[in-house]
N, C-alpha and C positions, 0 to 999 in steps of 0.2 A: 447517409450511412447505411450501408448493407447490415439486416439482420439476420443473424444466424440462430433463429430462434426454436427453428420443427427439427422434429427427430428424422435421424435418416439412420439407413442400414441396422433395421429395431430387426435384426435376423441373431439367431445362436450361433451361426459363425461367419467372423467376417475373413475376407481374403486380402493379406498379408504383404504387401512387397518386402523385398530382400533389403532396400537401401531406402532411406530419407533422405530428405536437405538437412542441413543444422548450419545456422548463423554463426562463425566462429570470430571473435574480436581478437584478430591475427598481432595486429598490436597499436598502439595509440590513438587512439579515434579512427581506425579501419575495421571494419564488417565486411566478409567476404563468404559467400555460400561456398559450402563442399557436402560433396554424400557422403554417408560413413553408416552402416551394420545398422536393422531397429537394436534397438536393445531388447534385452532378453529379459525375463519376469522371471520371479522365484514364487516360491507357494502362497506367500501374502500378497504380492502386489498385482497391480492392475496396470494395462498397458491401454494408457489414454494417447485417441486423434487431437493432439493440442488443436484446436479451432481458433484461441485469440487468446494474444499475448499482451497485459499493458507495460507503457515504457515508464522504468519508475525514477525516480531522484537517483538514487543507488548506481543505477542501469547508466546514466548520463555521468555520476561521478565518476565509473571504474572508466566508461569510452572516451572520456573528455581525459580523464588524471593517470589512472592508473591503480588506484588504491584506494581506501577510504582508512584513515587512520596509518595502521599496521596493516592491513587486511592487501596484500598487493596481488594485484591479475598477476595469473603464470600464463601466457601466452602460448599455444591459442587457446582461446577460452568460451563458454557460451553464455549469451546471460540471458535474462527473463526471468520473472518469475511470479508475477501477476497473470495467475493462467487460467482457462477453461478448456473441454473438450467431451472429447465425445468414447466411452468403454468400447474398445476394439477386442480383446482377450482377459483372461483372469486368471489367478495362479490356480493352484490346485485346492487349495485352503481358502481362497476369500470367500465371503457370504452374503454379503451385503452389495454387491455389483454382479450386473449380468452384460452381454454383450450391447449394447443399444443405449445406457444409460446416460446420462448429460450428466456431469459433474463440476464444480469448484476443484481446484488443488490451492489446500495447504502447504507452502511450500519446505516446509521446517520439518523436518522427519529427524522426530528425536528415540533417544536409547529407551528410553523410559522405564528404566532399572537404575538411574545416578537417583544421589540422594534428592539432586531440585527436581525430578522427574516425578521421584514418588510424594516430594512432597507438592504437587501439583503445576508446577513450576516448570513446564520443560523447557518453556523459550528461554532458559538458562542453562541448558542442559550444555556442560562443554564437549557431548560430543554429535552435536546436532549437526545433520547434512541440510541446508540451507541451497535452496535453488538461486544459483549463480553467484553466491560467495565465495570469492577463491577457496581452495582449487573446485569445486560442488559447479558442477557444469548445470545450467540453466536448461531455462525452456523453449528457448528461438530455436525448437525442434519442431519436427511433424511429429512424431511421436515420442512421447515419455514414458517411462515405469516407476509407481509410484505408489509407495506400500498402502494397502487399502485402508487403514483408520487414519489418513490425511487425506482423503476425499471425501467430497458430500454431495448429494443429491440436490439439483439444483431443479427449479419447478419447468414442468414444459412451455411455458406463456413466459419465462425469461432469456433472455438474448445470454450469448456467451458473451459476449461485452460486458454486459452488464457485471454478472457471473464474477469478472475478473475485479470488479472493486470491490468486494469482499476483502482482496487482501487491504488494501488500503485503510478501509471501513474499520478493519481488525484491529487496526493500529489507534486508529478514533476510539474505538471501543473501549480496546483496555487502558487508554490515555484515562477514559470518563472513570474506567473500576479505581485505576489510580489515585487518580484528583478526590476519588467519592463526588463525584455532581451528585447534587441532588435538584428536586421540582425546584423551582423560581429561581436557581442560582444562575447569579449573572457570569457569565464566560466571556474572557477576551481571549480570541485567537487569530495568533500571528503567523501571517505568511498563507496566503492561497492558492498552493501551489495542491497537487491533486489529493495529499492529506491533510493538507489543511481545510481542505471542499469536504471531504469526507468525516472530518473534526465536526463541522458544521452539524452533519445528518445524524451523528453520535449524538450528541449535546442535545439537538431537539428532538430525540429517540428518548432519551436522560428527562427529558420534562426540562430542559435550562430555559428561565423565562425570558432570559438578555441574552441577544447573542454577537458581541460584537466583535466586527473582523478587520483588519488589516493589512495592506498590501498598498502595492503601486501603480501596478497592469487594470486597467477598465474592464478590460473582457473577464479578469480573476475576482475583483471587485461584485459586478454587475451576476455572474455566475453563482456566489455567493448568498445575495441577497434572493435569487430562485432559490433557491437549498434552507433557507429559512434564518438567515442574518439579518434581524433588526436594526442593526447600525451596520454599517462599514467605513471606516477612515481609508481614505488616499493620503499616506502617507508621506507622498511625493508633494503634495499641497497643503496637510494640516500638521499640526504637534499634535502627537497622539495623547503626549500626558495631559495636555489639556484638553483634549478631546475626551477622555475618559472620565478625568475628575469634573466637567459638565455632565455627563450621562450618569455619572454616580454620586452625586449633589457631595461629590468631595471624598467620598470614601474610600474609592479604589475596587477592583471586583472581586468575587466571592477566588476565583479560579483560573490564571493565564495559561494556555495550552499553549508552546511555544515551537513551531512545526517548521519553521525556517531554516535555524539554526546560524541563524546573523545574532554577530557578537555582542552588538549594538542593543539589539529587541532582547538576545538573555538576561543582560545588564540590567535593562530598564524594567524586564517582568517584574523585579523584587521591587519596585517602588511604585506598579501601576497597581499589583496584589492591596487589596485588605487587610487592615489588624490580625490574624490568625489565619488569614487565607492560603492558598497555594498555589505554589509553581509546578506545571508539571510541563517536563524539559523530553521534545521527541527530535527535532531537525540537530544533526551533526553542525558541530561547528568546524568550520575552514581548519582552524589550528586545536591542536588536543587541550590547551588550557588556558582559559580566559581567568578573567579576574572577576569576583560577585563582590557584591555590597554586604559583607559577613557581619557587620553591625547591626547595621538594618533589618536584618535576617532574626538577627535573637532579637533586638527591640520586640519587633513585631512579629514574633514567634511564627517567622514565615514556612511554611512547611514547603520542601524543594526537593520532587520528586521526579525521577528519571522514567521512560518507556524505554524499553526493546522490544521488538516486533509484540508479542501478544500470545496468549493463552486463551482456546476453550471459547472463541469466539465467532469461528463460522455459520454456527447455526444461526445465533441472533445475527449476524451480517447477513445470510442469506433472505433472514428475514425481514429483516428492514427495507432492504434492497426488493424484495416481491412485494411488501406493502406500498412504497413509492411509486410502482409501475413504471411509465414513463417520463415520471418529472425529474431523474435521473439521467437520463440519456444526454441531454444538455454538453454533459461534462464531458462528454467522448465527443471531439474535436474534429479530429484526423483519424484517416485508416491507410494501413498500403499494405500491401504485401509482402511475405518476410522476400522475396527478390527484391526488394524496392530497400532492406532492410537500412541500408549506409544512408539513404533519405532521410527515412524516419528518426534514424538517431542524430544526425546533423540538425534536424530540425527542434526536436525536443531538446537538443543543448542549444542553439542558436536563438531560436525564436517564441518567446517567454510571450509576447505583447498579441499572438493570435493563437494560440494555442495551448489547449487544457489537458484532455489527457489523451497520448497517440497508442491507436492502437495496431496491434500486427498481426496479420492472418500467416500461419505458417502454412495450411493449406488452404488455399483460396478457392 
């Protein structure tokens, strides 16, 4: 894997072209490059060299489907939005970016004037521009603009690669604020798919003393258990409920983090959980409404808690992510080039059994 880790063009001004690439998903599982205008910056924002883009679950459900729930692609569309790069220009206003700087992007740029805004809460905010949620054009750009308090300095000794699991991380993160993990709590979490990996380095950030994981795929399994999972079940070979109730001499665990979003693994979180324990519910399920075990639930005073992306969490993601150094890197699979882009997404819907997380250079 190529790293993109040293600083380049650390000058106060960089020189500009007139036109970019941008990846447009023309329509149902087609990616096709075209050039189109940089975009233009206003007094807060900051015009970042996207350098690396990862493909996310989302990324694969709108290319593969069309939609995710209500949420339907308008054709053409861009997506990405697990990004890094590199400060090309600045608005008139910003203060915190100068031209040279290596950053993360947040991708959720909210009002932060609604009521969930002020009350700390903006990844609720309903009028938040979300990179590559219809219609919110994505980042399979060379260049974006990106208001400066959704960026963050990311350390010179980290790869943009890396950089871009933050967003993911974000999601682990505030799955843990949610759940309340606390030291020694035993965690099961389902599906290790690239947030369910990054659930992982959440939960052992968290102090979680058990950390058990589930899945099908060897390479998602095996991945896992580097990242700091003490058990892993295959799935595909063992009953999890019984696999659990041996590992928790019958009790059930403190916390399931549920990242898949199989109808099957929601179902059964509320009876793998603990007397008072809790469900916290992040992977979309295929159809809008399943059926839970709502008995069970008050018996056992199940607590059944929901994620959407995250709050107030890049810093600690950055951080976590520079304590790890390289035992991270693992997780980054595949790379190509955003030309190569119709590969990359064919293979990240296609091929689950060799591949963790793909990444994409918009400028190579």
């Amino acid at each position: 894997m190529t790293k993109t880790n040293r600083k380049e063009n650390e000058t106060k001004e960089y020189i500009l072209p007139k036109y970019m690439n941008a990846a447009f998903l023309t329509k149902q599982s087609t990616v096709e490059i075209f050039q189109q205008e940089l975009p233009k910056i206003g007094d807060r924002d900051v015009l970042v060299k996207v350098q690396a883009v990862g493909i996310c679950g989302s990324d694969i459900h709108y290319f593969a489907h069309g939609h995710i729930g209500e949420r339907v692609v308008q054709y053409p569309h861009i997506q990405g939005h697990e990004c890094s790069g590199l400060v090309v220009a600045v608005g008139a206003n910003v203060t915190r970016f100068k031209v040279g700087d290596r950053v993360a992007i947040e991708p959720g740029v909210s009002c932060m004037s609604c009521e969930w805004c002020k009350e700390g809460r903006y990844n609720l905010c309903p009028s938040v521009q979300f990179l590559s949620t219809p219609p919110v054009k994505g980042a399979f750009v060379q260049y974006l603009s990106h208001r400066e308090d959704f960026l963050y300095h990311i350390p010179d000794t980290m790869s943009f690669e890396v950089a871009t699991l933050a967003e993911p991380l974000s999601v682990g993160i505030h799955a843990m604020n949610r759940g309340n993990v606390k030291p020694n709590s035993t965690v099961l979490i389902t599906g290790m798919g690239p947030v369910g990996l990054m659930a992982i380095v959440a939960a052992k950030a968290y102090g979680a003393g058990n950390i058990i994981v589930t899945d099908m795929e060897p390479l998602r399994l095996d991945a896992a258990k580097k990242l700091g999972a003490t058990e892993a079940i295959d799935i595909s070979s063992s009953d999890v409920s019984q696999e659990v109730n041996r590992l928790t001499e019958g009790a059930g665990v403190d916390i399931v983090i549920e990242t898949s979003g199989n109808e099957k693994a929601i179902e059964s979180a509320i009876a793998l959980t603990k007397r008072g324990g809790t469900v916290v519910a992040i992977g979309f399920p295929a159809k809008n409404q399943i059926p839970l075990h709502i008995t069970q639930m008050l018996q056992n005073e199940i607590n059944f808690i929901s994620v959407y992306r995250y709050i107030n969490t890049y810093p600690t993601a950055i951080e976590i992510l520079n304590q790890m150094g390289r035992d991270v890197e693992h997780v980054i699979t595949d790379t190509f080039p955003m030309d190569d882009i119709q590969e990359a997404m064919n293979k990240a819907y296609q091929n689950k059994k060799d591949s963790l997380k793909i990444m994409v250079y918009p400028n190579p």
